[in-house]
C-alpha positions in Angstrom: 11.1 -11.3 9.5 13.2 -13.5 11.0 15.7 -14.8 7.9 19.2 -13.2 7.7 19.8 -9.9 6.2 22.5 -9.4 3.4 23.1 -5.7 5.4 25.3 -4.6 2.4 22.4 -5.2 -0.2 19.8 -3.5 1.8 22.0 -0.8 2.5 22.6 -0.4 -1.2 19.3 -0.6 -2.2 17.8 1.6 0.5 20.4 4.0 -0.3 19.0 4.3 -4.0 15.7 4.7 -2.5 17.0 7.6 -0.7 18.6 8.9 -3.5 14.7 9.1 -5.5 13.6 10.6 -2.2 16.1 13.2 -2.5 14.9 14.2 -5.9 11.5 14.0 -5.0 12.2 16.5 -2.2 14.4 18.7 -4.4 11.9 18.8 -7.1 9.0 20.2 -5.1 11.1 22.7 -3.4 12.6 23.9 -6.5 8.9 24.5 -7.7 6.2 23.3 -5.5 3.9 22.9 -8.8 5.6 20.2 -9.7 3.9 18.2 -6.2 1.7 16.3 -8.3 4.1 15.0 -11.0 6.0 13.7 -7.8 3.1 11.9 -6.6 2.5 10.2 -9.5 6.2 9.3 -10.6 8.7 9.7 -8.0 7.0 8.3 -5.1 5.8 5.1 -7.1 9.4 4.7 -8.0 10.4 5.1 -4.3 7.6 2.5 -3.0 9.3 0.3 -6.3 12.8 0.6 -4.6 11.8 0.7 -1.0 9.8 -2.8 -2.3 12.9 -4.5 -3.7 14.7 -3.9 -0.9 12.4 -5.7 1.5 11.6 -8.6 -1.0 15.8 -9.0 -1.8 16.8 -8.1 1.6 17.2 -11.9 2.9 18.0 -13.1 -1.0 21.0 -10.2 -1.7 22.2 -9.9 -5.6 20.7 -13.1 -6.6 17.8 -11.8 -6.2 17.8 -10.1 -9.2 18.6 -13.6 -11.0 16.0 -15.9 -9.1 12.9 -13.8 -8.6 10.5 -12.2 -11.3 10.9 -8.7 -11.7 7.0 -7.7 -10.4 7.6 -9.8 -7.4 10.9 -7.6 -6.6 8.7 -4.6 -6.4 5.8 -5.7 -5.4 4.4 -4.8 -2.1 6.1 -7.1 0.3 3.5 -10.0 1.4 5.2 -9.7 5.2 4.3 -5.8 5.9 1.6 -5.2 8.2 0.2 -2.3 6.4 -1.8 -5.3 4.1 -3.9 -6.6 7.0 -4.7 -3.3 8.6 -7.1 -3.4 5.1 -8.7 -6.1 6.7 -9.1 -4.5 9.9 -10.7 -1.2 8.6 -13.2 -2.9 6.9 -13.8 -5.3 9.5 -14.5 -1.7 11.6 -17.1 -0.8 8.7 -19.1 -3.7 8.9 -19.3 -3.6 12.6 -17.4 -6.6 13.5 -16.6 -6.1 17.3 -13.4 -8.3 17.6 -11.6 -5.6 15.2 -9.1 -3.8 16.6 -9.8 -0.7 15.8 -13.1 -0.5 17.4 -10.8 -1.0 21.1 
């Protein structure tokens, strides 16, 4: 990413993100049995909010005004974690130039 950063907004938002961490952390120490309720709605939430900061972070407040709501929180399209997909399966089906047969 090389566009400029409203720092402000992506503190903001990455602090709310910390925020649902905090819960998440707070709820599963209070009573570790409540690990899978976490899983499957605290840390979708935080990937949500950890999202809209990485889509908005160039954009700021507009964001909010300009973009569709799903692509706020969508995975961002510019995060290397989508083409290591690629990779791994490239590694499955024996393809030589993947990386992660090196």
């Amino acid at each position: 990413m090389t566009t400029s950063i409203d720092s402000q907004w992506l503190l903001d938002a990455l602090s709310d993100a910390a925020e649902t961490l905090a819960q998440a952390i707070e709820r599963i120490e209070s009573d570790p049995r409540r690990a899978a309720g976490v899983l499957e709605h605290e840390i979708p939430e935080l990937y949500a909010k950890l999202n809209f900061a990485v889509n908005t972070a160039s954009i700021g407040p507009a964001a909010i005004d300009e973009v569709d709501h799903d692509e706020l929180v969508a995975w961002p399209a510019a995060m290397p974690f989508k083409q290591r997909k690629r990779a791994q399966a490239d590694c499955r089906s024996g393809d030589e130039d993947s990386p992660e047969q090196s």
